[in-house]
N, C-alpha and C positions, 0 to 999 in steps of 0.2 A: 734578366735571364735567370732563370730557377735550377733546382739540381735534373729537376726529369729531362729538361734542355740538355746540360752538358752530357749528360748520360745517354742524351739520344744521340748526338752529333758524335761521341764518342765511340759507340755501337758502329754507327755508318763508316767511320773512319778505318775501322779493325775488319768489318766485312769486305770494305772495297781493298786494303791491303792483303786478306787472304784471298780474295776474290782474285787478286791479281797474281799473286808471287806463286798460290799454287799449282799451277799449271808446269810453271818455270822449275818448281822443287820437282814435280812432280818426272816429268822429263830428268834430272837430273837421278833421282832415285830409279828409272825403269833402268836407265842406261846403268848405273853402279851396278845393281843388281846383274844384269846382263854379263858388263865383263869380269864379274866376282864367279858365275857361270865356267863360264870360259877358263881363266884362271884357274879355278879349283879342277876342270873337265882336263886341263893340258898340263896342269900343276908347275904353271907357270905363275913365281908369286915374287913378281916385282911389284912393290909399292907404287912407283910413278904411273905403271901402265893403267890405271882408272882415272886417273888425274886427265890425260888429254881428252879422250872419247867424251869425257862429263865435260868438260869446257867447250868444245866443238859441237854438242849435242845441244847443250846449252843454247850458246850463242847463235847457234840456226833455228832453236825454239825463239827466243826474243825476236830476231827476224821475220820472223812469221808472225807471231804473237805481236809485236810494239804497236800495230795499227788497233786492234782491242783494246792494249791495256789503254792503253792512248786515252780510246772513245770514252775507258771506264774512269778514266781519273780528269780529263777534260769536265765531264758530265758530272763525278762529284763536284771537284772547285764551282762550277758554274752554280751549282744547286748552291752552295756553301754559301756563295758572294750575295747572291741573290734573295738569299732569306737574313740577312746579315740584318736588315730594319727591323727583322719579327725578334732577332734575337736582343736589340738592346733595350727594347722599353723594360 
């Protein structure tokens, strides 16, 4: 196995983990923004009130979301296992 190997395998590793988690931040930042909105609109500025909507916002993105992220990290590993002979000579 040579450096341009580790550095490719390494590359793939960091796009499929942004590949994945972004969507999940992503949703998490529209909603913050949303009740920061709100908040500032009604000048209502309790700390905790971002806290639930981002967790519940969340958690019903994964839900939607788990059957993709799934496919996209099934399909990395299987790639990974699969070229495992190319990588040891």
């Amino acid at each position: 196995m040579n450096p341009d190997m580790v550095i490719g395998i390494a590359r793939q590793a960091i796009q499929v983990t942004l590949l994945v988690a972004l969507p999940i931040l992503g949703i998490g930042l529209v909603v913050g923004v949303l009740v920061s909105l709100v908040q500032a609109a009604t000048q209502i500025q309790e700390m905790t009130l971002t806290f639930v909507p981002k967790i519940i916002s969340i958690f019903v993105g994964l839900l939607i979301l788990l059957p993709w992220i799934m496919n996209h990290l099934v399909t990395y590993t299987t790639e990974l296992f699969q070229n495992i002979p190319n990588y040891v000579h």
